[in-house]
Phi, psi and omega in degrees: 000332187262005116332329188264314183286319208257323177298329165260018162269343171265358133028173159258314175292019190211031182245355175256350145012103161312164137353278162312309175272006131309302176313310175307290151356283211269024161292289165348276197290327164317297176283025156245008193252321172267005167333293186264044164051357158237162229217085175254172180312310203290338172281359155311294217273333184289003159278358173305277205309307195283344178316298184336305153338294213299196189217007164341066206232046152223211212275021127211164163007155152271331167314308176308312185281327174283330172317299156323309176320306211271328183306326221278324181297333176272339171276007187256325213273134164112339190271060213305342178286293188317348191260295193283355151277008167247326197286305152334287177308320183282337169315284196294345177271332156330311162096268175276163167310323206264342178281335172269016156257300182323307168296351203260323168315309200282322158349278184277002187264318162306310186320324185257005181301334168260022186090352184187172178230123180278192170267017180271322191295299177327319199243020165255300189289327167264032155279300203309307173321293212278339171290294178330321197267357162292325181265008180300000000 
């Protein structure tokens, strides 16, 4: 899956991008990669290689930053306020229309990434959809 994170930061559709919305972005696919609670070694280590790839430009990794990403999602996760204010925030940092479909796309591509999309990731994307369809 974090193959899936770095491959779709090198997108073509992510090259006019801020910052903020690639942070926003790989907030997103982190907490849809860890919606269904497993985790394997090969989704670590294969982001050294595709960062290269990326279009990634801030003041560390993006490896460094998905870590950040997870940290900061497990202290939002159980917590239904602390969950719909980070699910706010990667919206709103997100921005445009087009960059929040794009995420939404890039989502559901983690989701299936392991062969299925289970049902926590399934009732993750559409929370992420129904925040997304607020600001429309």
């Amino acid at each position: 899956m974090l193959e899936t994170i770095t491959s779709t930061l090198a997108a073509s559709q992510t090259e006019a991008w801020s910052q903020t919305q690639r942070e926003a972005l790989v907030d997103a696919m982190v907490w849809v990669m860890y919606a269904d609670h497993f985790l394997a070694d090969v989704e670590r280590s294969s982001i050294d290689e595709q960062a290269a790839k990326s279009r990634w430009a801030g003041p560390m990794p993006v490896k460094d930053y998905s870590l950040k990403s997870a940290t900061a999602l497990r202290q939002a996760l159980g917590d239904p306020a602390a969950e719909t204010a980070y699910a706010e925030s990667i919206i709103d940092r997100l921005g445009d229309k087009p960059a929040r479909d794009y995420t939404l796309f890039a989502c559901g591509e983690v989701s299936r990434s392991d062969g299925r999309t289970d049902m926590d990731e399934a009732r993750l994307l559409s929370r992420l959809r129904e925040e997304a369809n607020r600001l429309r």
